[in-house]
ZAZATOR-996195 format. One record per residue: x, y, z of N, C-alpha, C, O in turn; residue in one letter. Coordinates in steps of 0.2 Angstrom, whole numbers, plus 5000, padded with zeros to 4 digits. Example, Ala and Ser with C-alpha at 12.3 -4.5 7.8 and 13.67 -1.06 7.14 Angstrom:
REM ZAZATOR-996195
506649725039506249785039506649845039507149835042a
506449895035506849955036506450005039506750065040s
END
This chain:
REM ZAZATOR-996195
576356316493576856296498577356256494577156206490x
577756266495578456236490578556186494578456186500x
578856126490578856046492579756026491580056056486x
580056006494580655956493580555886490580455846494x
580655886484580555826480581255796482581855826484x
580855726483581355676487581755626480581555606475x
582255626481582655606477583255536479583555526484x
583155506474583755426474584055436470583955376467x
584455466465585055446460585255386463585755386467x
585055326461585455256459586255256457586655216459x
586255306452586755296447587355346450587955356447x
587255376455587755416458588355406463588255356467x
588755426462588955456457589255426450589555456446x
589155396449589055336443588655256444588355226449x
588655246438588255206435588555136438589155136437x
588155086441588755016441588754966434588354926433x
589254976431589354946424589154886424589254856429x
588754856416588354806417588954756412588654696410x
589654766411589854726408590754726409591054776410x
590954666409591754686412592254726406592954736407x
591854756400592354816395592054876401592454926402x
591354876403591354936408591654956413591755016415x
591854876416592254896421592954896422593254906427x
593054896414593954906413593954976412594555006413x
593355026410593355106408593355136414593655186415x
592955106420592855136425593255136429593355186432x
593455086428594255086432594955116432595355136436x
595055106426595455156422595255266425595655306428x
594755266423594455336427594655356435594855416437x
594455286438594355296446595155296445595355356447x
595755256444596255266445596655316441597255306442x
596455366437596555426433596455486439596855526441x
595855466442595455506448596055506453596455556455x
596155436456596555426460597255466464597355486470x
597855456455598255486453598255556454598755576457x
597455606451597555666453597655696458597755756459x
597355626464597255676468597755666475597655696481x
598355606473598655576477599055626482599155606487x
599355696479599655716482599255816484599355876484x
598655766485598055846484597855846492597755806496x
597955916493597855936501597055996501596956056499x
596555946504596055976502596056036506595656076504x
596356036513596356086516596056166511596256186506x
595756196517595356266511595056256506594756306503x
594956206504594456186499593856216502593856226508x
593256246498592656276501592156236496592456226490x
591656206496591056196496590456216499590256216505x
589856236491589256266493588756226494588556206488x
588456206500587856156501587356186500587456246503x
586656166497586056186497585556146496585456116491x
585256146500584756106506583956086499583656046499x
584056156496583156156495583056116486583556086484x
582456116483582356046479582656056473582456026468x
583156106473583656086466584356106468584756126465x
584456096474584956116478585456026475585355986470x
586056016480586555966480586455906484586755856485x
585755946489585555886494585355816493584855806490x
585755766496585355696494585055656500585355646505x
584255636499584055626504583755576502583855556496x
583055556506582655496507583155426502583055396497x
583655426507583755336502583955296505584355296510x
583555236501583455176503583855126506584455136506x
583655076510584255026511584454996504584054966500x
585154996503585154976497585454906495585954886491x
585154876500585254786499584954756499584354776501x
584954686494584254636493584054626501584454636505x
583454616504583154596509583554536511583754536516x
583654476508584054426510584654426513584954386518x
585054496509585554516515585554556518585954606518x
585054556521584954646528585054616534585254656538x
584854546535584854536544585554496544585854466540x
585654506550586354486553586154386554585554356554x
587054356553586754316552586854296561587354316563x
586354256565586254236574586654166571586654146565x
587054146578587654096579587754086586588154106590x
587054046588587154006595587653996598587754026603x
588053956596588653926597589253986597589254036593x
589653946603590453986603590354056604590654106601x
589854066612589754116613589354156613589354196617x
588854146606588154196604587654166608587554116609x
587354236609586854216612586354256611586454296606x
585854256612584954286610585154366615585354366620x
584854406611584954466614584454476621583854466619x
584454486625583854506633583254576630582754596633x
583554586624583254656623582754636618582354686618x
582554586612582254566610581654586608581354606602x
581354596614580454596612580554676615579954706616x
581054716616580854796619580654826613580754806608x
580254876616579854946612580154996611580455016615x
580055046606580555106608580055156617579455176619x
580555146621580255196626580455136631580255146637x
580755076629580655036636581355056641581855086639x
581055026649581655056653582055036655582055046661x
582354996652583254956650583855026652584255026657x
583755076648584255096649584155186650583755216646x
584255236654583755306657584055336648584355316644x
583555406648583555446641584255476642584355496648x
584755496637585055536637584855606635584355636632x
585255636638585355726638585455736630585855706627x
585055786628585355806621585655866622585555906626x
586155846616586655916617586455956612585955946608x
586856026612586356076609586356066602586956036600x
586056076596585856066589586156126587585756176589x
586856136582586956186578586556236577585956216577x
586556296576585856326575586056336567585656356563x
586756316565586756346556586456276555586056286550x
586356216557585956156555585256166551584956146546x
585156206554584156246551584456286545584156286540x
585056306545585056356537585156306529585556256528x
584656326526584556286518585156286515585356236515x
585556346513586156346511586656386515586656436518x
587256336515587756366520588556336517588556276514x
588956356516589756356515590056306519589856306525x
590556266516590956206518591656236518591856246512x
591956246522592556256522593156196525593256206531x
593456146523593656096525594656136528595056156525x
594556126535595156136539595856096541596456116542x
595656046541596155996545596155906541595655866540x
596655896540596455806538596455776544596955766548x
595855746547595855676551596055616551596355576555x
595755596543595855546541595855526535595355506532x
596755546532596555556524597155516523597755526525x
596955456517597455406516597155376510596555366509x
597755346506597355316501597055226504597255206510x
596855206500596555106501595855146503595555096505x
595555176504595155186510594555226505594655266502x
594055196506593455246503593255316505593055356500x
593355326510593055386513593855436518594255406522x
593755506517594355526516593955576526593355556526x
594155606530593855656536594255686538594855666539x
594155746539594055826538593555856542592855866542x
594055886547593755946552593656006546594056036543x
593056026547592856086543592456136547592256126552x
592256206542591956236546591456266543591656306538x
590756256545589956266542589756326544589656346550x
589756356538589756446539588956466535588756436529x
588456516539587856516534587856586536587856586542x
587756656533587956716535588556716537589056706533x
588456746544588956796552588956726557589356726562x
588656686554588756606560589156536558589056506553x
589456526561589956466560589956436565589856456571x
590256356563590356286570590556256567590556276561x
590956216570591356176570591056096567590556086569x
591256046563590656006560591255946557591855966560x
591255906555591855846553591255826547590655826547x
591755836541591755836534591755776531592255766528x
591355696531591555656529591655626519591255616515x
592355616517591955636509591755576507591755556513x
591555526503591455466500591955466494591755466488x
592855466495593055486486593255406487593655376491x
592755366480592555306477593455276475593655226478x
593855336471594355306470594955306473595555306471x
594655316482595455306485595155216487595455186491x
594655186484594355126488594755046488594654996491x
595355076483595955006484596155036475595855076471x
596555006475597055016468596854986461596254976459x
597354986458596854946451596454866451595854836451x
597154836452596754776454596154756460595754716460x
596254786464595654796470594954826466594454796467x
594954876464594454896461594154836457593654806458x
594554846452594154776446593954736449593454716446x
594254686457593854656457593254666461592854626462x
593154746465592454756467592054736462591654696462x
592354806457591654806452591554746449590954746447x
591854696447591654626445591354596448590954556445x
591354596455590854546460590254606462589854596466x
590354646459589754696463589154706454588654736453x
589554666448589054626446588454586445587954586442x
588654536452588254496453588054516461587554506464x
588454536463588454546472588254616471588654656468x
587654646474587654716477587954726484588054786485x
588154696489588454686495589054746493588954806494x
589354726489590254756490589954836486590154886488x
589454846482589254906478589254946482589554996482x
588754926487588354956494588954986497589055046498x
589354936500589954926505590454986504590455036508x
590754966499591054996498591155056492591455116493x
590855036487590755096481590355146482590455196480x
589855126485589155176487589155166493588655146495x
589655176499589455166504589055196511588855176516x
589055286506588555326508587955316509587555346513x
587755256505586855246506586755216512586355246516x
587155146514587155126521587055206523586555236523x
587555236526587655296531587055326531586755346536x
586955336524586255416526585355366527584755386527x
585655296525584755266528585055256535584655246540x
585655246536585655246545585555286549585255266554x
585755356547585655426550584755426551584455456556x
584455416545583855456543583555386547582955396544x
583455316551583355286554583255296560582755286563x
584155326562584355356568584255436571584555466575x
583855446568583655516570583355546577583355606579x
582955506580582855526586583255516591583155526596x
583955476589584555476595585055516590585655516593x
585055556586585555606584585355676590584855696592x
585955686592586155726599586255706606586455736611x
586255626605586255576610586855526609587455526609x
586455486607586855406605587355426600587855406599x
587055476594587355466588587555556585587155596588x
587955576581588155646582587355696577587055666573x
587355736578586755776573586955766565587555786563x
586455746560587155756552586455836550585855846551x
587055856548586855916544586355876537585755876536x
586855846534586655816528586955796522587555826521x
586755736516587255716514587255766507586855806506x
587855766501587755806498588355786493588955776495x
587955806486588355806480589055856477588955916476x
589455826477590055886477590455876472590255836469x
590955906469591455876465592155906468592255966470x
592655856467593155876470593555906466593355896460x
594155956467594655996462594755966456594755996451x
594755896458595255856452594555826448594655786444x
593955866449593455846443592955776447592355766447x
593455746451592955666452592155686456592055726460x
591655666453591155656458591155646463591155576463x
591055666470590855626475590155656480589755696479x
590255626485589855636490589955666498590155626503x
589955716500590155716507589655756514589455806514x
589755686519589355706524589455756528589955766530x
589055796531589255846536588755836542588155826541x
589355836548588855796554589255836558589655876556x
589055836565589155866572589855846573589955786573x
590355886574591055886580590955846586590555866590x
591255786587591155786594591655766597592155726595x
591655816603592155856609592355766612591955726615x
592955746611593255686617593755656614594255676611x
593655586615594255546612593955486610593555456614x
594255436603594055376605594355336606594955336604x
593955286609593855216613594555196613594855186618x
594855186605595355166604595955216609596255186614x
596055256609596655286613596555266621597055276625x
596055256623596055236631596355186632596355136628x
596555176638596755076642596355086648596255126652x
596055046648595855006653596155006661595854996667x
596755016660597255026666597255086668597155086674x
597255156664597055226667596455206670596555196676x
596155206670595455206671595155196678595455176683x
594855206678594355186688593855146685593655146679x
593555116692592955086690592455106689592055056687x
592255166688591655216689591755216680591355186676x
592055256679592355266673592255206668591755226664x
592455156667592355086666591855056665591755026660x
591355076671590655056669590355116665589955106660x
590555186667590055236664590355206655589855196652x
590755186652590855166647590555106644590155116639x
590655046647590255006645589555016646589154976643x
589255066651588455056651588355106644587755116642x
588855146641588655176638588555146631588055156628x
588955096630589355066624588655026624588255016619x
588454996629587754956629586954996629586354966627x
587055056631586355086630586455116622586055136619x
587055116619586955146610586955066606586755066600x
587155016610586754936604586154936605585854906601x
585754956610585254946612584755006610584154986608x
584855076609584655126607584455116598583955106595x
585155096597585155076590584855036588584655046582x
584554976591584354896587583754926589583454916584x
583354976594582854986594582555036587581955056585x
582955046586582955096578582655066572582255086568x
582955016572583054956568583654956565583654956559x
584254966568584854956563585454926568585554946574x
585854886566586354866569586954866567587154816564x
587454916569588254926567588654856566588654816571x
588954846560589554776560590154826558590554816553x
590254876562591054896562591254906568591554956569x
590954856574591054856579591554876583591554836588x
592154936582592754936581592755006588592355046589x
593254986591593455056598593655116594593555176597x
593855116588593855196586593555216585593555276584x
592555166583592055206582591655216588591055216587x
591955236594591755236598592055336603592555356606x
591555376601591955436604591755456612591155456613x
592055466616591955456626592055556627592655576629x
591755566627591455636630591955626639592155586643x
591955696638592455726643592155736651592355756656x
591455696648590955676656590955586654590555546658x
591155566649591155476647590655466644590655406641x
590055516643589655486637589755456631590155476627x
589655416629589855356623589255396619588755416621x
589655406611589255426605589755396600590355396600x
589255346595589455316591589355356583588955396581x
589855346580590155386575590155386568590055436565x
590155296566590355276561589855226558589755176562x
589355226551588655176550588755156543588255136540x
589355166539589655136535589355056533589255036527x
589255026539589354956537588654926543588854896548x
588054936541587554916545587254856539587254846533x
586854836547586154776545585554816548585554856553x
584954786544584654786548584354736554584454676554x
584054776560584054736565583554696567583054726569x
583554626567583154566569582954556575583054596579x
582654506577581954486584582854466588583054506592x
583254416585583754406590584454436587584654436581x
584754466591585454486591586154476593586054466599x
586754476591587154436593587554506598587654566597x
587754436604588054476609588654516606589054506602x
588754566610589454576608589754596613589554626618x
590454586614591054586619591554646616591854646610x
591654676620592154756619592554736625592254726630x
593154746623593854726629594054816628594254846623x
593954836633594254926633595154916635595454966636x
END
């Protein structure tokens, strides 16, 4: 029986430079990268994913922070408070189970076609570029949101140099922002029994290289049908509507922290509201891991 050897390339898509001449080559590159790719429309770009143990698949990885910075820091004062939810178990009944939606069926195929359709979210400063795409395996295709990891739209020359010089000494910013995929895919692979639910299904992460040569990374996860958080007011809204949101918004911190993981990009666009109000959270770029107390949080919709 054939095995999938679990793999961590550390060094992927490069190495973090152990000296500030490395990190004037690297930067130099990233913004060579940059350059090529500033007026590039990835639209029809196609990529071959491949799931099996010499495939482009990257899986089982780590949280990739010292332990001293994994837990959030708790702040009694000026409104923090100890979370209610503290000592629950996974299965406690705080909040009812959610409905799971249907799971891709191209999700089960080993190798399948990336074909990247539409830009969502593509600009440069920003690490990570999104893309409506479409995941093709045979005669079957769905609909799927293409996330990429490209390192050199992450800030400019000067921004860059000083990541990679504090990420030297500091793994925080390496993690954060240069590898920001590892957060994500130990979040997902944490979050797995609330993918279909609180959190959208990910096909999986994967090694790619883009046109213009750069190494990257891009996620493929579930489409999801609604709108977010950020486009609604409050003022449209009914009351019914209101609470189904905020109970929603509070059974995915609560779904989550029972996982062990807790989102600090607590933001309304990472919040998407289904066309029946279901809250499914989107974005894990930027997690801790979660402790005995947790800090409250207030969302003004």
């Amino acid at each position: 029986m054939s095995q999938t050897v679990p793999q961590d390339e550390q060094t992927f898509p490069f190495a973090l430079p152990s000296s500030q001449d490395g990190v004037k080559l690297l930067v130099k590159q990233l913004a060579d990268w940059a350059n090529a790719s500033a007026k590039q429309d990835l639209c029809n770009v196609i990529f071959q994913l491949d799931k099996s143990s010499t495939g482009n698949h990257i899986q089982h990885v780590p949280f990739p922070l010292p332990e001293q910075d994994s837990h959030p820091r708790v702040n009694f004062g000026g409104g923090f408070i100890a979370s209610p939810w503290d000592n629950c178990r996974n299965g406690c009944p705080h909040f009812p189970d959610r409905p799971l939606r249907q799971r891709p069926a191209v999700f089960d195929a080993a190798k399948t076609t990336l074909t990247l359709t539409k830009g969502l979210r593509v600009a440069q400063m920003t690490p990570s570029q999104i893309y409506r795409a479409q995941l093709a395996a045979g005669t079957s295709s769905v609909e799927v949101v293409a996330k990429i990891y490209q390192i050199s739209r992450a800030g400019d020359r000067d921004e860059l140099f000083v990541l990679l010089s504090e990420a030297l000494s500091k793994r925080r910013n390496w993690a954060n922002h240069i590898q920001g995929f590892r957060c994500e895919a130990y979040a997902y692979e944490k979050l797995k029994k609330l993918q279909g639910s609180h959190v959208p299904y990910v096909y999986g992460f994967f090694k790619i290289e883009l046109p213009h040569k750069e190494p990257s990374v891009v996620m493929v996860a579930e489409y999801i049908k609604g709108r977010p958080l950020s486009e609604l007011h409050g003022s449209t809204l009914s009351r019914e509507q209101l609470v189904a949101i905020g109970t929603g918004i509070a059974g995915f911190t609560h779904s989550i922290a029972m996982c062990g993981i807790l989102t600090q990009d607590f933001t309304r666009a990472n919040f998407m509201i289904q066309p029946d109000y279901m809250v499914v959270g989107i974005d894990f770029g930027r997690i801790a891991l979660a402790c005995k107390q947790h800090r409250a949080i207030t969302l003004s919709v």
